[in-house]
Structure formats: structure tokens, C-alpha cells
C-alpha positions as CSV (number, residue, x, y, z in Angstrom):
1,X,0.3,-19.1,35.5
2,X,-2.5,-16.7,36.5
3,X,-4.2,-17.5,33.4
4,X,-4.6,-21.3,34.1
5,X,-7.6,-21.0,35.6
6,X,-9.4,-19.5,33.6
7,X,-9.2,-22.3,30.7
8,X,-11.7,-24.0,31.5
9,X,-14.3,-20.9,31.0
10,X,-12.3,-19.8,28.0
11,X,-13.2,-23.2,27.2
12,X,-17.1,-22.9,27.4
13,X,-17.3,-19.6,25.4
14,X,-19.4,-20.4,22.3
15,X,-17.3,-21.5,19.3
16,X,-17.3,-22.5,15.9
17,X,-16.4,-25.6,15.6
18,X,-12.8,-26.5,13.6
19,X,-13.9,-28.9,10.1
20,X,-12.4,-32.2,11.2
21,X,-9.7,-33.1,8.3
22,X,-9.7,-31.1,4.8
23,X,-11.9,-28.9,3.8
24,X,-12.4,-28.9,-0.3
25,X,-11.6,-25.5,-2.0
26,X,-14.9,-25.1,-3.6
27,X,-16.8,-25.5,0.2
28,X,-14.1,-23.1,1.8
29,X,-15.4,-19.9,-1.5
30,X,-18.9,-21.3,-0.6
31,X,-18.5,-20.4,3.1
32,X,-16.7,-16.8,2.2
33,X,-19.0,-16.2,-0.2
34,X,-21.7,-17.1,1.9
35,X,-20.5,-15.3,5.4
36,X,-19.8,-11.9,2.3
37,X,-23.3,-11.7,1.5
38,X,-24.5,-12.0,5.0
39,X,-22.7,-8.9,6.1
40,X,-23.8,-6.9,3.2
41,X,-27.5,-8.2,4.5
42,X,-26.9,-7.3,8.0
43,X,-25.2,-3.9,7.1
44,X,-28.4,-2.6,5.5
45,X,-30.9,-3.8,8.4
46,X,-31.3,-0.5,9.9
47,X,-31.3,0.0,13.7
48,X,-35.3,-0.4,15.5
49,X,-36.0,2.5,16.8
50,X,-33.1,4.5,16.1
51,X,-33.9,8.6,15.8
52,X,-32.4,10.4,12.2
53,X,-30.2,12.6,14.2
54,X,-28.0,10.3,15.9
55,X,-24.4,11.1,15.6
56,X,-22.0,8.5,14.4
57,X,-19.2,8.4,16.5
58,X,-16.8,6.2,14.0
59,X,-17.8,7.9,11.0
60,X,-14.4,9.2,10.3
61,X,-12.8,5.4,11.0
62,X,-15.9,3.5,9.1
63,X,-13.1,2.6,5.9
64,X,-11.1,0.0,8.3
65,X,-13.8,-0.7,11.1
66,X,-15.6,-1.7,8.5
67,X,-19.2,-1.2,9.8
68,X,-21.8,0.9,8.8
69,X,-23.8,3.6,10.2
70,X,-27.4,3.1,11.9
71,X,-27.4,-0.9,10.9
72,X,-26.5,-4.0,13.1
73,X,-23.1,-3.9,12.5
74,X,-22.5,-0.4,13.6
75,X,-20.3,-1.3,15.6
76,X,-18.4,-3.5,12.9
77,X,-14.8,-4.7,13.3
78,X,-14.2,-2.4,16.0
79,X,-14.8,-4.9,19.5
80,X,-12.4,-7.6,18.0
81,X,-9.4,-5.0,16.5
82,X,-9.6,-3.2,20.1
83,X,-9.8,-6.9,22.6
84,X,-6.4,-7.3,20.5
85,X,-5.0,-3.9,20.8
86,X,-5.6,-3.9,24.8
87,X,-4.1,-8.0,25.2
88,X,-1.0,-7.2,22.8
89,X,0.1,-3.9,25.1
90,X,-0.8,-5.9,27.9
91,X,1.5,-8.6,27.0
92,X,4.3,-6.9,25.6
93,X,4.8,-4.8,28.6
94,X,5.0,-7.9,30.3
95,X,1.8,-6.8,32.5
96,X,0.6,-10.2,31.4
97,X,3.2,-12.9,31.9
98,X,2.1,-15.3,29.0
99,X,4.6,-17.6,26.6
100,X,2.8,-16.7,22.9
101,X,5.4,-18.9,21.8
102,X,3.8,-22.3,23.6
103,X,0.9,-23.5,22.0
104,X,-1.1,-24.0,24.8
105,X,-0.6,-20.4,26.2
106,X,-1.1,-19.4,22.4
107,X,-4.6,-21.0,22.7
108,X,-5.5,-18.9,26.5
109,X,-4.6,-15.5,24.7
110,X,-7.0,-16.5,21.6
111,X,-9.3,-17.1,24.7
112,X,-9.1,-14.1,26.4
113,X,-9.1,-12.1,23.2
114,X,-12.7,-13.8,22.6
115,X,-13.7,-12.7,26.2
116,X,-12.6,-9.1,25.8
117,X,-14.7,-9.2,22.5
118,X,-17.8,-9.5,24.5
119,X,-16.9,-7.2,27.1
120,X,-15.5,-4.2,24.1
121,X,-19.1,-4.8,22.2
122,X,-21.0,-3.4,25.0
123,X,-18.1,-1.0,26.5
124,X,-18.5,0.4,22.5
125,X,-21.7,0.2,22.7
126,X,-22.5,2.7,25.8
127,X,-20.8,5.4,25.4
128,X,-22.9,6.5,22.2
129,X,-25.9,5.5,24.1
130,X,-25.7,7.0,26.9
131,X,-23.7,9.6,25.7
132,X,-26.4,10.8,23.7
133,X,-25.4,10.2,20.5
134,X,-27.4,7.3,19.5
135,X,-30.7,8.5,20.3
136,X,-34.1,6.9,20.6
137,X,-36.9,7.7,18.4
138,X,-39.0,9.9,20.7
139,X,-42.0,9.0,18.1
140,X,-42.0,5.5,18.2
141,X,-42.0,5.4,21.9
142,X,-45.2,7.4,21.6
143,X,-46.7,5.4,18.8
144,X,-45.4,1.8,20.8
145,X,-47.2,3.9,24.3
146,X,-43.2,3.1,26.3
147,X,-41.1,5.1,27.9
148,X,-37.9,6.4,25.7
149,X,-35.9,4.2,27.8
150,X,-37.4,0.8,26.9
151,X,-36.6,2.1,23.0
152,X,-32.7,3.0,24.4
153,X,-32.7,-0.9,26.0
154,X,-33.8,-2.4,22.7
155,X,-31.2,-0.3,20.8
156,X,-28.2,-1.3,23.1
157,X,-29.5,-4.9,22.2
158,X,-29.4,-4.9,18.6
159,X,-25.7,-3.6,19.3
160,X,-24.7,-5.5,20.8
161,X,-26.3,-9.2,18.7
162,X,-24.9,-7.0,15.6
163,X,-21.2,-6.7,17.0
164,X,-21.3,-10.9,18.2
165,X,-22.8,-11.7,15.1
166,X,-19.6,-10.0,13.6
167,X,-17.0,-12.1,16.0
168,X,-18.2,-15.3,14.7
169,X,-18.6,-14.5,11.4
170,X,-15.0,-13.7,11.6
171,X,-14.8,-17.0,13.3
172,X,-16.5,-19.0,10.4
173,X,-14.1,-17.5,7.9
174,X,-11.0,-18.3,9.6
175,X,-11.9,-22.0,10.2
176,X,-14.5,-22.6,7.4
177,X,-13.1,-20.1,4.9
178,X,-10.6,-18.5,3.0
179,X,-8.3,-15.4,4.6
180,X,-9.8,-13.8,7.4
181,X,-13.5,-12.5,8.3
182,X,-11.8,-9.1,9.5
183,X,-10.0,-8.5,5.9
184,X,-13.1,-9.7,4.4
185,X,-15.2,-7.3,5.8
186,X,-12.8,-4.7,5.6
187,X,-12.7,-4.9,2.0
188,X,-16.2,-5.0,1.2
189,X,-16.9,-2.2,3.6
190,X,-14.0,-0.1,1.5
191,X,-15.3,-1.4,-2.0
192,X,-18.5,-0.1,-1.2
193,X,-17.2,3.2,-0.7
194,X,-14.5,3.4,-3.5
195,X,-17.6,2.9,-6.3
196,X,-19.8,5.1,-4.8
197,X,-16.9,7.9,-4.8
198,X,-16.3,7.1,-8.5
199,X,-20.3,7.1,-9.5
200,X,-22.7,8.2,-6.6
201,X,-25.0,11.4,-8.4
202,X,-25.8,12.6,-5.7
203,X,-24.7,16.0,-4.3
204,X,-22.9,16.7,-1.2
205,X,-23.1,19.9,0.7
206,X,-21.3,22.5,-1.7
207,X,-23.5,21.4,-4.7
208,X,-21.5,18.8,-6.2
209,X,-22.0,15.6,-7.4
210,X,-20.1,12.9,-5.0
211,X,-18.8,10.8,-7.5
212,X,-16.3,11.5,-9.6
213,X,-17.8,10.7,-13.0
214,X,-20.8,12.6,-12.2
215,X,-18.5,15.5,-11.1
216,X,-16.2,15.5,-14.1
217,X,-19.9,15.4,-16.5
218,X,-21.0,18.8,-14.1
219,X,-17.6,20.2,-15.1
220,X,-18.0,20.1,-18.7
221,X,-22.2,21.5,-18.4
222,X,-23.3,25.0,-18.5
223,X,-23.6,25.3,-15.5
224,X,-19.9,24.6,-14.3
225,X,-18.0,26.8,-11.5
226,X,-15.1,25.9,-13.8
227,X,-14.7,29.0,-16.9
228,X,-11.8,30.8,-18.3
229,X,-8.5,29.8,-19.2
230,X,-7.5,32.2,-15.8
231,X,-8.9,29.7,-13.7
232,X,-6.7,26.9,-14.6
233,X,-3.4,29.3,-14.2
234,X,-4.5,31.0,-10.2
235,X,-3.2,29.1,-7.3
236,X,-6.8,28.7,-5.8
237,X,-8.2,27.4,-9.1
238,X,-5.4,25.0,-9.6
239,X,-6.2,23.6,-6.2
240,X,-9.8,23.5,-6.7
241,X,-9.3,21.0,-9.4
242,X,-7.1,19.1,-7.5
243,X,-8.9,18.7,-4.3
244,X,-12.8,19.5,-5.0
245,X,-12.1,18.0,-8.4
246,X,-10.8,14.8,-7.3
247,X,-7.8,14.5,-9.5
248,X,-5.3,14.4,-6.1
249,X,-7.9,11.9,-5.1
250,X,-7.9,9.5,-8.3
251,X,-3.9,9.9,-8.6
252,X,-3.2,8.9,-5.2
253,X,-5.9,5.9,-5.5
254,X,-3.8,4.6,-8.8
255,X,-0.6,5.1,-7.2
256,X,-1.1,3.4,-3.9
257,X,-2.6,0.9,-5.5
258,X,0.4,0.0,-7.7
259,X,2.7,0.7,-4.7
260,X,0.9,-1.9,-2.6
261,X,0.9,-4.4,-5.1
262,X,5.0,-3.9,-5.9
263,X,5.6,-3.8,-2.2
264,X,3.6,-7.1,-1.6
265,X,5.9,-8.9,-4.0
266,X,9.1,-7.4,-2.9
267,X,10.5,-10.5,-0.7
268,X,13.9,-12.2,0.5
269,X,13.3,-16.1,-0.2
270,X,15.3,-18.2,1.9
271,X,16.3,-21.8,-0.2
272,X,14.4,-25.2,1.7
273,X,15.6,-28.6,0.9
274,X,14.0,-32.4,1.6
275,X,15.9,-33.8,4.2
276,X,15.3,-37.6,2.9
277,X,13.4,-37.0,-0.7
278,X,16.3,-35.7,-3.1
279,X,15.9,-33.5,-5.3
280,X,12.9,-31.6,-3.5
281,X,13.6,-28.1,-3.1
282,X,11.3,-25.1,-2.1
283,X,11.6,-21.5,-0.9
284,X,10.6,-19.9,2.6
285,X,9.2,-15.9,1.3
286,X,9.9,-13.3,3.6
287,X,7.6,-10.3,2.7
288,X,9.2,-7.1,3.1
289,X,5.3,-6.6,4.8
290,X,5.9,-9.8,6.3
291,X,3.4,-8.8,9.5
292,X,0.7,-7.5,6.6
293,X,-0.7,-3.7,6.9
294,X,-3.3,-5.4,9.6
295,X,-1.1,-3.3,12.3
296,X,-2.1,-0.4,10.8
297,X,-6.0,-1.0,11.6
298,X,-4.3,-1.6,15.2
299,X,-2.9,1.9,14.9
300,X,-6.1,3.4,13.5
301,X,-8.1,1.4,15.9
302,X,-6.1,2.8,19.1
303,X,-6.7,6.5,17.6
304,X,-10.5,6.2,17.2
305,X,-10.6,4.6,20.7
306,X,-8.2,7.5,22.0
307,X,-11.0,10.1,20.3
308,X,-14.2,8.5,21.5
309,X,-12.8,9.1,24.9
310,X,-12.2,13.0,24.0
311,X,-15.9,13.6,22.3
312,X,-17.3,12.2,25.7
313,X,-15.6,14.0,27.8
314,X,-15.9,17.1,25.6
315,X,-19.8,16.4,25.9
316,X,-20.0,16.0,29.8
317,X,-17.7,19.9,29.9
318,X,-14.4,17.9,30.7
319,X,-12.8,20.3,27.7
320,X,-9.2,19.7,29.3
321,X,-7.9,16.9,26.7
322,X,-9.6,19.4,23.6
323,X,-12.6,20.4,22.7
324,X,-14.8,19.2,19.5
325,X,-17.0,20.8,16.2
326,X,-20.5,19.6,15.3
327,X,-19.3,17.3,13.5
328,X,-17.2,15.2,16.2
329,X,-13.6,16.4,15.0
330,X,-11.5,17.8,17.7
331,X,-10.9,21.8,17.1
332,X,-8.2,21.9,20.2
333,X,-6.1,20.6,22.4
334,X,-4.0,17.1,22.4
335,X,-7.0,15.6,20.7
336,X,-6.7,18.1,17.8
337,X,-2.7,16.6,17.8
338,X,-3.7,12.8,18.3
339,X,-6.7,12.9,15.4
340,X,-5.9,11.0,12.6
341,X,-5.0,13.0,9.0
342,X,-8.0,11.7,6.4
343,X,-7.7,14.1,3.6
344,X,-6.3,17.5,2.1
345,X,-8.5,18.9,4.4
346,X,-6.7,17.8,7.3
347,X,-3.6,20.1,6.7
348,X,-3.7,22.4,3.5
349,X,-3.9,25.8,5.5
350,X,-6.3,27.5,3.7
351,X,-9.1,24.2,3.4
352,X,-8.3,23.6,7.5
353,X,-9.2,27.6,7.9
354,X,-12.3,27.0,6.0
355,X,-13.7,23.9,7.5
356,X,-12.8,25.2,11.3
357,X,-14.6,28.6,10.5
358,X,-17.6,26.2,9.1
359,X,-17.4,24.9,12.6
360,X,-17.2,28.8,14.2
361,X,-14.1,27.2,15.8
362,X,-10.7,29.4,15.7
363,X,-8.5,27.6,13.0
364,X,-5.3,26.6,14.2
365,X,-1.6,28.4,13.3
366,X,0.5,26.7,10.4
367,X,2.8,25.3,12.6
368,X,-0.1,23.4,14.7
369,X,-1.0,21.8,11.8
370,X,2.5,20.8,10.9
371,X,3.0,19.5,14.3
372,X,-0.3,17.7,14.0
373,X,0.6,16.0,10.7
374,X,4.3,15.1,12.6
375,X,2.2,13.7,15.4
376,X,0.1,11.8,13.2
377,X,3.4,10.1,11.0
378,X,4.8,9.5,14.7
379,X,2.3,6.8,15.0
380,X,1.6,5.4,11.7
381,X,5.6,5.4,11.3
382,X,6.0,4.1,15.1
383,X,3.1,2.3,15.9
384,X,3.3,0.5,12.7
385,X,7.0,-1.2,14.2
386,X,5.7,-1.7,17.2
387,X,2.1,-3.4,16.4
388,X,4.1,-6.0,13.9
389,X,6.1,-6.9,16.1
390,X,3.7,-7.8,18.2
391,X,1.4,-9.2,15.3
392,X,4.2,-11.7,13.8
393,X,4.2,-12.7,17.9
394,X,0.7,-13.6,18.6
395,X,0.3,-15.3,14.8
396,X,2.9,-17.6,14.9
397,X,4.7,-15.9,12.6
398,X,7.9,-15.3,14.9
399,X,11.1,-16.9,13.9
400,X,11.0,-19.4,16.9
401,X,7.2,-20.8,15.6
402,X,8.5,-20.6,11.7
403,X,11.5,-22.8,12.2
404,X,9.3,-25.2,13.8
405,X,7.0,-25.7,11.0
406,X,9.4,-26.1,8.8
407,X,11.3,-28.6,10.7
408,X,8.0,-30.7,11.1
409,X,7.5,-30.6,7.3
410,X,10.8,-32.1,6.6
411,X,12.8,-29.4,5.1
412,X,15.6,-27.9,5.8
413,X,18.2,-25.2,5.1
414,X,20.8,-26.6,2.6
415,X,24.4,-26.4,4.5
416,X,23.1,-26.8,7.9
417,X,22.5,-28.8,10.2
418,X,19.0,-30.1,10.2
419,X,17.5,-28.8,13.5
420,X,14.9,-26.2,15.0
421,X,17.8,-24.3,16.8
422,X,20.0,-23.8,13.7
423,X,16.8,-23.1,12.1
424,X,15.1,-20.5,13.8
425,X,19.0,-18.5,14.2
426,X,18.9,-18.3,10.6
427,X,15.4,-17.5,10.3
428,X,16.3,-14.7,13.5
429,X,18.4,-12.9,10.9
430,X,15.7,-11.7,8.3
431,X,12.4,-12.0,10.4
432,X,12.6,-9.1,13.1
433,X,14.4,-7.4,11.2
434,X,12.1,-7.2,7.9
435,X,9.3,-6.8,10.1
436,X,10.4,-3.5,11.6
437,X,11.7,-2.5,8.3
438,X,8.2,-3.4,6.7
439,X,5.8,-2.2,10.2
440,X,7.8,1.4,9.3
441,X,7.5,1.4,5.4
442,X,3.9,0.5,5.7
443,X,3.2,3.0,8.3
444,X,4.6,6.0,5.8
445,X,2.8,4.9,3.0
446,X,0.1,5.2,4.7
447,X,0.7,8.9,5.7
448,X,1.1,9.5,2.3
449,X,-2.2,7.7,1.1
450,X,-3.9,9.9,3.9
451,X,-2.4,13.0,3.6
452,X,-3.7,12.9,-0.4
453,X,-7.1,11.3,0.1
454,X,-8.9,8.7,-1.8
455,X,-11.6,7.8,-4.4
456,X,-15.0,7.8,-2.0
457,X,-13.3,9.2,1.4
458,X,-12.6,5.6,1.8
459,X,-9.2,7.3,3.3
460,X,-5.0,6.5,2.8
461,X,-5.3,3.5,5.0
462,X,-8.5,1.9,4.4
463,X,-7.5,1.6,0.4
464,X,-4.1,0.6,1.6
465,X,-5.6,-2.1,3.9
466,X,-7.9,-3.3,0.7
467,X,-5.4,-3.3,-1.8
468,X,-2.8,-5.5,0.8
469,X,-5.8,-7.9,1.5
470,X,-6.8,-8.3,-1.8
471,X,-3.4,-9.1,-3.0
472,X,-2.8,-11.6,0.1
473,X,-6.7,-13.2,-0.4
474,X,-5.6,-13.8,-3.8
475,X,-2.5,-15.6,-2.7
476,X,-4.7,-17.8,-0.2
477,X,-6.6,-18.8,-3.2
478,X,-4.0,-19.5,-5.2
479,X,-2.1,-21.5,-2.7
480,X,-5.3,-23.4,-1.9
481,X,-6.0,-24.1,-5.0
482,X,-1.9,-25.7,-5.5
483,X,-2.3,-27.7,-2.2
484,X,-6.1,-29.1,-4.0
485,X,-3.9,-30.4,-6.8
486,X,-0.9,-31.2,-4.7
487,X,-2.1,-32.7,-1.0
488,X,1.6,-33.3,0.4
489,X,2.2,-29.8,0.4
490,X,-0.5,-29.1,3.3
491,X,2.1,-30.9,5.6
492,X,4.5,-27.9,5.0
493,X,1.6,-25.2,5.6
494,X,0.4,-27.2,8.7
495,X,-2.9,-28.1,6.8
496,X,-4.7,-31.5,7.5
């Protein structure tokens, strides 16, 4: 294979280094724990040199890139969910010839996902600089006596330390940790948000308090847009609450909350026996989101990638993909189509009308938005099969790698015959199929989060992506907990 020779250089990349036998429970929180507060630390170290009126270019996708705006990890989660995005198309349309079933080949795409890492932090990274988004402070340069351009160099930098800094920290969790760093990070960034929507005083740009306790207190002053019985009974008033009001927003948080957390438990449990120690039984779960909602920060990922390419071409007078508002959202053309819906905003008529004239950009006809929010369920719904299929692939989660495991552990399938074959033809029935099933259901739910909007603007799929990787992170710690009390169960889970 190709590939082959580039091992050893894959090999040489800077690593963390896998614990040698068990690591303890309490060492494993220590290290998430740890690696947790260390983002939060590096996520409020502001950028040197960077000017106030720089122009975020993943402000809308912040919720599931999990990075934060100005700081070190601007660039967040974004390099590593991309690297994996560009190898899994790559290797499903068979572009790259690679087994992800053999171990070894398993071990070069981990490599060159690492690789591409490098090389997405500082292709993310250009674009807003030289772009013009991210812009040097034109006072420092004079107060430091350099050129604008030294300021620009040292900026790029910081990017790019802030976005490796992020790989390995991912790196840590995964081998010194518990979960992974990416849902880590994903649900501190989202968190963060959710508790400022719910009690943030300060006001945003129509005079209202942010956060919904705050707003719900200004509602009930003297000083309260809301009077009159009337109001509650016209169209426009009843929406007003809704929307501006955040009821639509605290519903739909509640709801896909409890939605997430029955889905995650919905699963079909195939029955595992000993072969030689009687008596011991056990159950294989397959999740009806067996490949997790991670696709869907795949999908997200692909969109925001898709945009950045738009806004820069918009910004150099390429306007033939769509041209863009103030505020980076496209107002036209394929890009309008291919944006991702966030909120109510995104498709009630008359709040689309109202931000687009904000913009002094020619809102778009009913049935444009309707075909934009068709275009936008296309991919959650589609991408969603597609990107678990390829997740459950490149995880070891396929039914080929879980019969395996399984047979190593000493189980088996009560009336069959012990063997990998027979295994993974049973385990062929329920896997691929589940997944697509479960890639689909996942993908509409997450329509529906977005299409209603969220506590914060955390947005439909970064509080569907918190709520999943809460639920699973709490599984880990249960499970890791049982196999602490019970060490010959890490044989079945692969653990040493």
C-alpha cells in the first residue's frame, strides 16, 4: 500500500504516550478533570495583539466546535473534526485504498488523521488572517514601534499553539482519561452557553436582558413591552413571547433533552454466554444511536467549512456561490441554501424579513426559505447515515471488529457455533442496519432542535451533542467504575 511508507513518519509525530497496564479510576477523573480546567484556562487567554473588530468566522458553529472567540482555542475542535471529515470521504470513495478493518492499517489512518490535524490548524488559520478578518491591533504595532505584519505573524502563532494544544489535549483524555477530549470540550463549551442564556443580565441589541430569568423579571417591571390582555390574543404578540421571550427556546431545551436521554437507552441486546465458565451470561447493547450523535458535528463541521469558503470568496468579489450580510450569514445564492438552520430566525417569514432588511439585503420568497430548511434536513437526515457509517468503520465499531472482541473475551452467542464468522453474520444483521436507522433519527432530531432554538443560542445540535455525551460520559464512568470492582470484565472491553 501507498500508505506504507509513510509509517515511519507517522510514527515520529509527537504523541502521548499510552499508560502501560491499568490505569486506576480515580487517576483517569484526575486527568479529565485536570485537561477540563485547562481548556477553561486557555479559552479565556485572549489573543496578543488582536484588534476589537475582528470578525469571527465560526461564530454561528462555536456550540459544537467548541472554541471560543479571540482566545487560544479559537480555533477549538474544528482542525481535528475536519482532518476526519476529509480522510473518511476520502476512504469511503475508495480514493484511498486502506483496510480500517486491519489493525495495522487502523493505526496509519489514526496517523494520517494526526498529520492532517497540523496541516487543517494552519489552513483554518489563514483564511481569517489574511482574509482580513482577524485583524492586528494597528495601536500596539505603534506602541511595540513594528510593522502591522510582525503583530499578524505573532497572531497566526498563538493559532496555531492554541489549536495543537487542543489535539493533544484530546489525546490525553482518550488515553489518560475518561470519554473523549472532543465531547469533553464540546460540553463545556455548550454548558457555558446554556447558563449564560438562562442568567446572563446583560442586554443584547433590542434592549433585552439575554438570559432568560433576567428577561422573564423585565417582563413583569414597569417598564415591560408586554401590556394588555390584547397582546397575548394577536398573532405577532403570541409570537413575541414565544420567540423573543424564550418560551419556544426553554420548551425545546426540556424536550430534547428528555428525547436524547430516552433515545440513548432505547437498545436491541443481543444474549452472550461463557464458552467454558457455565453459568456466565452477559448481553452485547446495540444503541439505536449506536454510532453516537458525533456524525452530526461531522455534518455541522462540513457546513461551516463549506461557508468559510463562500464569506472568502464573497470578500475577494467572487459573489457567484452567494453573497454575505455584516454579520457573515449568506443573504443569496447556494450558500444561502447550504447554511445551516440555528434558530426561529432562520425560517419564520416574517423574523427572516426583518433580520435580512437589518442587513439592507432583499429577504428571500417563502418558498426559498422552505427549500432552504429542505436543503438543510437533506443533510442532517442524509449526512447523518452516511457519517455513521463511516464513524462505526474507523472506531472499530463495525460488525467484523465487534465479533472479534467478543470472540477474544470468551463469549459467545448461545445456539451457535463458537466462531468469529458465525459471529460477526449475526452481529451483520442489527449493526448496519441500526446505524442507518439511528445516523437518520439523530439527524431529524436535530432539525427539530434547530429549527426551535435553544436556551443561550447554544443551537439544536450543540445541546443535542451535550445531552448524548453527557449520557454516554456517564456510562464510561459507570462502566469504569464496575470493571474497578470487577477486573475480569476489562478482558471483554479490551481493557488491560
Amino acid at each position: 500500500m501507498a500508505f506504507e511508507s509513510l509509517a515511519p513518519l507517522l510514527n515520529r509525530l509527537p504523541a502521548v504516550k499510552r499508560p502501560e497496564g491499568h490505569v486506576h479510576f480515580k487517576k483517569k477523573l484526575g486527568w479529565t478533570l485536570g485537561i477540563l480546567v485547562l481548556y477553561f484556562t486557555l479559552a479565556n487567554i485572549p489573543l496578543f495583539g488582536l484588534d476589537k473588530n475582528s470578525i469571527d468566522l465560526f461564530e454561528l458553529y462555536r456550540a459544537f466546535f467548541a472554541g471560543a472567540s479571540g482566545s487560544l482555542m479559537v480555533l477549538g475542535i474544528g482542525p481535528i473534526v475536519t482532518a476526519s471529515i476529509v480522510l473518511q470521504l476520502l476512504v469511503g470513495a475508495g480514493v484511498i485504498k486502506m483496510d480500517l478493518s486491519d489493525p495495522h492499517q487502523q493505526a496509519i489512518f489514526q496517523g494520517l488523521q494526526k498529520l492532517l490535524v497540523f496541516v487543517m490548524v494552519a489552513l483554518e488559520a489563514l483564511p481569517q488572517i489574511l482574509g482580513g478578518y482577524m485583524r492586528p491591533d494597528e495601536g500596539l504595532a505603534v506602541i511595540l514601534g513594528v510593522p502591522s505584519s510582525y503583530i499578524t505573524i505573532l497572531l497566526f502563532i498563538q493559532i496555531c499553539i492554541g489549536g495543537i494544544l487542543i489535539l493533544y489535549m484530546d489525546e490525553i483524555v482518550s488515553k489518560w482519561g475518561i470519554g473523549s477530549g472532543v465531547g469533553l470540550f464540546i460540553i463545556a463549551g455548550v454548558s457555558q452557553q446554556i447558563v449564560t442564556g438562562i442568567f446572563n443580565w446583560k442586554s443584547d441589541n433590542t434592549g433585552l436582558p439575554i438570559g432568560l430569568i433576567p428577561k422573564w423579571i423585565y417582563f413583569a417591571g414597569p417598564s415591560s413591552p408586554i401590556s394588555g390582555v390584547e397582546f397575548f390574543m394577536t398573532p405577532n404578540g403570541l409570537q413575541y413571547l414565544l420567540v423573543q421571550g424564550g418560551i419556544l427556546a426553554l420548551v425545546s431545551t426540556v424536550v430534547i433533552y428528555l428525547m436524547v436521554v430516552y433515545v440513548e437507552s432505547t437498545r436491541i441486546e443481543i444474549p452472550l454466554a461463557h464458552a467454558a465458565v457455565r453459568g456466565a451470561r452477559g448481553r452485547f447493547p446495540v444503541k439505536l444511536i449506536y454510532a453516537s450523535v458525533l456524525p452530526m458535528i461531522l455534518v455541522r463541521a462540513l457546513q461551516a467549512n463549506i461557508q468559510m469558503i463562500g464569506l472568502i470568496l464573497s470578500s475577494k468579489g467572487i459573489k457567484v456561490l452567494g453573497d454575505y450580510g455584516s454579520d457573515g450569514t449568506p443573504v443569496s445564492g447556494i450558500m444561502y441554501y447550504l447554511a445551516p438552520i440555528n434558530s426561529p430566525s432562520d425560517w419564520i417569514p416574517s423574523l427572516v424579513q426583518s433580520h435580512f432588511t437589518s442587513l439592507a439585503a432583499t429577504p428571500p420568497a417563502v418558498w426559498q426559505i422552505l427549500l432552504h430548511v429542505m436543503t438543510d434536513a437533506f443533510m442532517l437526515i442524509g449526512g447523518g447515515i452516511v457519517f455513521a457509517l463511516f464513524w462505526i468503520e474507523t472506531t472499530g465499531m463495525g460488525a467484523k471488529n465487534v465479533a472479534e472482541k467478543i470472540q477474544k473475551s470468551g463469549m459467545q452467542i448461545p445456539g451457535y457455533r463458537r466462531s468469529s464468522g458465525t459471529l460477526e453474520r449475526v452481529m451483520q444483521r442489527y449493526i448496519p442496519k441500526v446505524t442507518v436507522i439511528g445516523g437518520a433519527f439523530i439527524g431529524f432530531l436535530t432539525l427539530i432542535a434547530s429549527l426551535m432554538g435553544t436556551l443561550g443560542g447554544a443551537g439544536g445540535t450543540g445541546l443535542l451533542l451535550t445531552v448524548s455525551i453527557m449520557y454516554r460520559l456517564y456510562e464510561d464512568i459507570a462502566s469504569q467504575q464496575m470493571m474497578e470492582m470487577h477486573p475480569m470484565m476489562r478482558s471483554f472491553f479490551g481493557k488491560e
